[in-house]
N, C-alpha and C positions, 0 to 999 in steps of 0.2 A: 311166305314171309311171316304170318302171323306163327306157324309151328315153329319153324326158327327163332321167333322171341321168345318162346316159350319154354323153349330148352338153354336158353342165357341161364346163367349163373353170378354170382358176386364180381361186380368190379372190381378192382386195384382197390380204388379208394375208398368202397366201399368195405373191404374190410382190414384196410387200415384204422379207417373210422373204426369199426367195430371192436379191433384190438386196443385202439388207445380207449377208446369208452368201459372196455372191458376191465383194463389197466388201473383207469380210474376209480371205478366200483368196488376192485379185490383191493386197491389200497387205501380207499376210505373205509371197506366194511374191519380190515385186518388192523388200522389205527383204532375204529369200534372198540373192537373185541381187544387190543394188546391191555390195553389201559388195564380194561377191568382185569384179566387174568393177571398181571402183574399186579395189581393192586390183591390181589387174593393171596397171590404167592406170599408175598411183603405181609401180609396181615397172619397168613400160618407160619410163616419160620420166626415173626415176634410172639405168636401166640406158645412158638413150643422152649421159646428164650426163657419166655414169662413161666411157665406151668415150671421149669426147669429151677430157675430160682425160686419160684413160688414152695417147692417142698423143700427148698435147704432150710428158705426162712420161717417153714412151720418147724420144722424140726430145734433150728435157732431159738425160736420164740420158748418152745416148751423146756428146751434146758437154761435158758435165762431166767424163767419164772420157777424153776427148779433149784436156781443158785443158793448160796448160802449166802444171809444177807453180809454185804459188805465184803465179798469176795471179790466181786468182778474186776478185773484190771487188764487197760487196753497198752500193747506194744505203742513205742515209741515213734513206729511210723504209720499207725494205723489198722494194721493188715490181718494184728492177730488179736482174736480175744481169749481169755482167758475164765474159769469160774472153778469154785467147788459145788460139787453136783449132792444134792440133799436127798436124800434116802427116807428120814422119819425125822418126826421132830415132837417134844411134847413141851410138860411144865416136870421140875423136880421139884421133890417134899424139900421145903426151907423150913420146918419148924415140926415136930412130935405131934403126933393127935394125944387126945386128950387122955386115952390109954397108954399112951409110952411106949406104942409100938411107932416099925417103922424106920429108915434110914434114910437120914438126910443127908445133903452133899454140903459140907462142913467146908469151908474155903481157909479156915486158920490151919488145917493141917495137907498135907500128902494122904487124902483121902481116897478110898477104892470103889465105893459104891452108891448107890443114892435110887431114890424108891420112886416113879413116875407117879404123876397124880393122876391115873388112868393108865388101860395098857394103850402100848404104843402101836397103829391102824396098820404100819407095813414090817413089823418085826420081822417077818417070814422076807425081807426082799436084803436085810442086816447081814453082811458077812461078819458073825464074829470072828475074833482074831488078825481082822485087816480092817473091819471100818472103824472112824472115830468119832467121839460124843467133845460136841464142842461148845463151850459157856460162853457167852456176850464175846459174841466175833466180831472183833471191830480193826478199822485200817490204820491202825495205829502203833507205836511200840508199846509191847507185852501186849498186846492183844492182838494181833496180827495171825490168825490159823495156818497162814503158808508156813511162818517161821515156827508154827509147834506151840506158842504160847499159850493157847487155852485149848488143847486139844487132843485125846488120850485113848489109846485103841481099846475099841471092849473090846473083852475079857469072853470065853467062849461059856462059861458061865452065867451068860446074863440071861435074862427072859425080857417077855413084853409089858411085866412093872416092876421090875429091875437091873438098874443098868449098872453091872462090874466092871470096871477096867485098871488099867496098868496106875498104880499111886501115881499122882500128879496132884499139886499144889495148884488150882485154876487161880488166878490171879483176882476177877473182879465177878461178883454177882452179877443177876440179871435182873433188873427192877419188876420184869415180870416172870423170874423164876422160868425162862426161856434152855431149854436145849435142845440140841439138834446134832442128827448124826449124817456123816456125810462116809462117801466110797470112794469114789477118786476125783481128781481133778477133770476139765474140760476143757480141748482150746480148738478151737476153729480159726485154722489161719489162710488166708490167700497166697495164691503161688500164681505170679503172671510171671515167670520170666521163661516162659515157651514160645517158642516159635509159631508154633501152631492155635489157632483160635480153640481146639475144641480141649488141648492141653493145658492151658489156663485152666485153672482149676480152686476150688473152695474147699478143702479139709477139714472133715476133724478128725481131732485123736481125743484118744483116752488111757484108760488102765493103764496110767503110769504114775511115779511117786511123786507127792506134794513136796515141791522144792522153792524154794524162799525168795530168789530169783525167777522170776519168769522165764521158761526156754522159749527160743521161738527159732522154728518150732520146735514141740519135740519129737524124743526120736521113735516110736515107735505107738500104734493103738490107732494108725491113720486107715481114712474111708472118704472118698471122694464123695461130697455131697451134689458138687453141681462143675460141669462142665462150662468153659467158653465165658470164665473171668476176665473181663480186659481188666479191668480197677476194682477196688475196693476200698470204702474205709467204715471203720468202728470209732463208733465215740461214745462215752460214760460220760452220764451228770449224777453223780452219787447222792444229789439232792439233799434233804434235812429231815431233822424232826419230824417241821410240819407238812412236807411234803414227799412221794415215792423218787426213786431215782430216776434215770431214764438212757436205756441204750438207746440208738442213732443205727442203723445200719443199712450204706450207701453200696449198693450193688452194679455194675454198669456189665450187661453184657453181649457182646458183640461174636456173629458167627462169618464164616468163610466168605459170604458175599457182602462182607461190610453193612450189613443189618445188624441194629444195635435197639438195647435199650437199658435205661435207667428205672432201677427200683430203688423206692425211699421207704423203711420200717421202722418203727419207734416200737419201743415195749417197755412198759413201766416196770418197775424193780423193786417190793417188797426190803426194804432195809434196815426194819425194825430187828435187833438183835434181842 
């Protein structure tokens, strides 16, 4: 009798018992464990949202602090920004040194040339014959640089303490003798009308002509900066005198498994002409 118990094995019940207990343990320890791995997933696919927008909006930042003051202009439904991108900038001779040398930029006539007080730090980056030297750019009429009113191609002639360009009559001085050469325009526009998360998209373009109208967008000089735009908006405070401007720039971006996030950027805006 005793050898016969000894070679018994598991009940019935006994290893029902065992399986439901068993049951119980793999789906507490797997409730454990789902949380935190899902909470990892969810934290790297916002983390690679973030780094994703994080370089359109360093890129952003350095050509809005690059703008030409008083350029920036936001599309009518948000989407698109717009700037003139600044290349060099110094002060022009407003008056003769005391030897009677020297060329001033004379505003009573259709004048050609004018003498920097200093050479200009990025002359070597100056396309002559396509970039232009622009006096007290202001958003205003006759001073408005998209529409051409204070602003004149040099001249392939020029150096880095003299700037030739095409006769032009500049309309208004600069109370601090202020100029500045700019290359082309800049517009960074959003495109959500895709289907797909990761085709939503943030552009910019470039290398295209200064046109007095805003395109939006335009047509050609595009470079996807950031994938998986659901929304976006831009907003300008052109600010005053006594204070800098300030872009606003609202980012929202969401990927394939309905993970999203919201980026807020402000960058102040240099507007002194």
């Amino acid at each position: 009798m005793s050898n016969r118990r000894k070679q018994q094995g598991f009940t019935l019940i006994e290893l029902i018992i065992t399986i439901v207990l068993g049951g119980i343990v793999a789906a507490i320890t797997s409730s454990i464990l789902t949380q935190p791995i899902n909470a990892y997933m969810d934290s790297s696919r916002r983390a690679t949202l973030t780094a994703a927008a994080d370089s359109a909006l360093q890129r952003m930042q350095r050509d809005i602090r690059r703008a030409l003051p008083n350029s920036i202009r936001i599309s009518a439904d948000g989407k698109t920004l717009e700037l003139l991108h600044l290349v060099d900038g110094g002060r022009y001779r407003a008056q003769l040194a005391s030897d009677a040398s020297g060329d001033i930029l004379d505003f009573s006539i259709a004048d050609t040339r004018f003498d920097s007080l200093g050479p200009l730090q990025n002359f070597s980056n100056i396309s002559l014959g396509s970039d232009r030297v622009v006096i007290y750019p202001l958003n205003t009429v006759g001073a408005n640089p998209y529409a051409g009113n204070n602003t004149s191609i040099i001249s392939n002639s020029s150096s880095a303490n003299s700037i030739v360009f095409s006769a032009f009559q500049f309309p208004f001085s600069s109370p601090q003798q202020r100029f500045f050469i700019i290359d082309t325009p800049v517009t960074y526009s959003c495109d959500t009308s895709a289907s797909a998360a990761k085709d939503k998209v943030l552009i910019r373009y470039d290398s295209y002509a200064i046109q007095a109208t805003q395109p939006v967008p335009p047509t050609s000089g595009n470079a996807i900066q950031a994938n998986y735009i659901s929304a976006c908006t831009f907003s300008y405070n052109a600010g005053s005198s006594a204070r800098a401007g300030l872009v606003t720039i609202e980012l929202v971006l969401a990927d394939e498994t309905g993970e999203s996030i919201r980026l807020l950027h402000q960058i102040h805006v240099n507007n002194q002409p």
